[in-house]
C-alpha positions in Angstrom: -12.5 11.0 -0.3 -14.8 8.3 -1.7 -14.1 4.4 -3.3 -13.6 4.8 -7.1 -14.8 1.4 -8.4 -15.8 -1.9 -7.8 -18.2 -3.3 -4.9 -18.0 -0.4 -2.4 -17.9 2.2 -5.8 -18.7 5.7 -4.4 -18.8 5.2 -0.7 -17.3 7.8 1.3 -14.0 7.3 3.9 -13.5 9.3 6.5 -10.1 11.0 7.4 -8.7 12.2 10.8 -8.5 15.8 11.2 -5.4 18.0 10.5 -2.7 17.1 8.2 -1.1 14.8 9.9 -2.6 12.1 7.6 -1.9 12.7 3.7 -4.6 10.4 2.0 -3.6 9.6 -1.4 -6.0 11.6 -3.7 -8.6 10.0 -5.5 -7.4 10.9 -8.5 -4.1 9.4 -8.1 -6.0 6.3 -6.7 -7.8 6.0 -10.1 -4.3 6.1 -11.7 -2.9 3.7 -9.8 -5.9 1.3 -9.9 -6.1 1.6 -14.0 -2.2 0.5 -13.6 -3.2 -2.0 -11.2 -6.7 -3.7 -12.6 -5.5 -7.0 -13.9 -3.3 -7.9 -11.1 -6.0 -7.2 -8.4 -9.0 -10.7 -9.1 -7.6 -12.7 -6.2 -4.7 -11.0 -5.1 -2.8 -10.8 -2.2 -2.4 -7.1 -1.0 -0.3 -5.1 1.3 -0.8 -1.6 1.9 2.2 -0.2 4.2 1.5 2.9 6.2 -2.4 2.3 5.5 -3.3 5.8 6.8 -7.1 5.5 6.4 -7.2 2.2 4.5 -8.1 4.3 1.4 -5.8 2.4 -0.9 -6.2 -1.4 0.6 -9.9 -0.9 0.8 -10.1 0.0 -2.8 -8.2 -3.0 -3.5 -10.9 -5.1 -1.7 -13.3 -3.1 -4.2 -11.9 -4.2 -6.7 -11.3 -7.8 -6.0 -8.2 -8.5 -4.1 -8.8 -11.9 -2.0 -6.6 -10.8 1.3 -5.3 -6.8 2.2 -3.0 -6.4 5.1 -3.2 -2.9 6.9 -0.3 -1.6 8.9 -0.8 1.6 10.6 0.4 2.7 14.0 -0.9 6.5 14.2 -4.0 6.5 16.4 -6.1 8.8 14.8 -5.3 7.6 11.3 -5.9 3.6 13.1 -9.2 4.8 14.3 -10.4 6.3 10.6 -9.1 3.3 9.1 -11.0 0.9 11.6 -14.0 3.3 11.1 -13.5 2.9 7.4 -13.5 -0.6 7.5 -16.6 -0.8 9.8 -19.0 1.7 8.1 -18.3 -0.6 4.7 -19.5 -3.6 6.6 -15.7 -5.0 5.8 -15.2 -7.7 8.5 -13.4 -10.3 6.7 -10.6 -10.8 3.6 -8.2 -8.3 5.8 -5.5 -7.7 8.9 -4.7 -4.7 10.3 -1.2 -4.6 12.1 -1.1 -2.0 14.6 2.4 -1.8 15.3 3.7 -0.6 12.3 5.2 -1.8 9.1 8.4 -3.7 10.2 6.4 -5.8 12.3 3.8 -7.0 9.5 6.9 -7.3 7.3 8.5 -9.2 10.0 5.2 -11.9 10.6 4.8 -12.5 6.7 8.5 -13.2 6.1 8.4 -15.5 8.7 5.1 -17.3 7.4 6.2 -17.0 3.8 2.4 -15.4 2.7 3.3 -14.5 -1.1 2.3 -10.9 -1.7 1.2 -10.0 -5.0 1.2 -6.3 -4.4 3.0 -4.2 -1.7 2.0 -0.3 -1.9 3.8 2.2 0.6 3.0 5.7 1.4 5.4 6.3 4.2 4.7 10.4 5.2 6.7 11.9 2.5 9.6 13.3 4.5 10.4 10.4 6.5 13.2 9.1 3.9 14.7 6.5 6.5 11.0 4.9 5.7 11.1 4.5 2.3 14.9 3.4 2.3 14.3 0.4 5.0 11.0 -0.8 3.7 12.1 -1.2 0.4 15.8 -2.3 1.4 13.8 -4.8 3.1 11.3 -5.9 0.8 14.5 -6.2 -2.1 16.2 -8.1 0.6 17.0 -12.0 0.4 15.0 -12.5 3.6 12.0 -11.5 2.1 12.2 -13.1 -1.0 9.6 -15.6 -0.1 7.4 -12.8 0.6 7.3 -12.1 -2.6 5.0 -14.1 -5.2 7.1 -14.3 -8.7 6.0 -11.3 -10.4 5.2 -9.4 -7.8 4.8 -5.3 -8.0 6.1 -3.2 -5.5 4.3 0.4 -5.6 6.1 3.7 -3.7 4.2 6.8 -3.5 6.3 9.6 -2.6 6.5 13.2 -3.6 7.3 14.4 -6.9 9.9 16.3 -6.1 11.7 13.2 -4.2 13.8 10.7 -5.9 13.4 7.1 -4.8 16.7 4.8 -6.1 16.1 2.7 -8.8 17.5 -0.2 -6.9 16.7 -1.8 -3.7 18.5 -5.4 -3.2 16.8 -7.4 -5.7 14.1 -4.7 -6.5 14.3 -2.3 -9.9 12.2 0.0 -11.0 10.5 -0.5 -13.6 7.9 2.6 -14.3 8.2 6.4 -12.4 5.1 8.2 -12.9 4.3 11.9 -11.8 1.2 13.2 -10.9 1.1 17.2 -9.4 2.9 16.8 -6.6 2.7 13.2 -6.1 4.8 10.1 -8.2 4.4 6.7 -8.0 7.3 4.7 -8.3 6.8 0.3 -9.8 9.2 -1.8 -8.8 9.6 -5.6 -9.8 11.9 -8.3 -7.9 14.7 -9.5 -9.7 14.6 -13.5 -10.2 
């Protein structure tokens, strides 16, 4: 697993052992970040269940200004710390280590306008993707949100996501192997 582009192009990331931590593939990285490119000079960044960082930190390749990291698994927190550190990353990001409701929670509250929000709950844990993105669709966090904001949902192919969350639609479904990524915008 490696950076694809930008200012840390190439570098290698570490993952914990076993399978408890899916990292999203580079290939579908490269997808996603083709998809992603203009929105990324100066963005604001979330990247739910961070895993090893691999998606945020390619973000902050590729010019986001700010990437919040939530992650509560210890040995996927540790590779994702590890990540940041061998990359000499020490500013520009957050890393919330009690999970995604309470990251959600703080930047509701201080009303930090996201421009993209990517979650990659583990693929079986529906209840996940249903309360993030009930939440993030949700009135509450609405000023969240910056107008044109792009949700992003990686899940398995094989798994369908609703097209509607709250105020959230989907606006592109894209499959790749065994993974999809699903684009949802907030409704005005």
């Amino acid at each position: 697993m490696r950076v694809i582009a930008g200012t840390y192009r190439s570098r290698r990331l570490v993952a914990p052992r076993g399978d408890s931590t899916r990292p999203t593939s580079d290939r579908l990285r490269e997808t996603l970040f083709n998809i992603l490119a203009p929105r990324l000079p100066g963005a604001r960044f979330a990247d739910l269940y961070a895993g090893t960082g691999a998606v945020g930190i390619e973000a902050l390749s590729r010019g986001a200004a700010h990437v919040w990291f939530a992650e509560k698994a210890a040995p996927a927190l540790a590779a994702l710390r590890a990540n940041l550190s061998e990359l000499g990353i020490t500013a520009s990001h957050t890393v919330e280590t009690r999970g995604v409701a309470a990251l959600l929670d703080n930047l509701a509250r201080a009303a930090a306008p996201l421009d993209v929000v990517y979650l990659d709950p583990p693929w079986e844990a529906d209840r996940e993707y249903a309360a993030t993105l009930d939440f993030l669709g949700s009135a509450r966090a609405s000023a969240m949100l910056a107008p044109n904001a792009l949700i992003v949902a990686e899940h398995a192919s094989r798994t369908a996501l609703a097209d509607r969350y709250g105020r959230l639609s989907r606006s592109r479904n894209l499959i790749q192997g065994d993974a999809a990524l699903s684009f949802y915008t907030a409704a005005e």
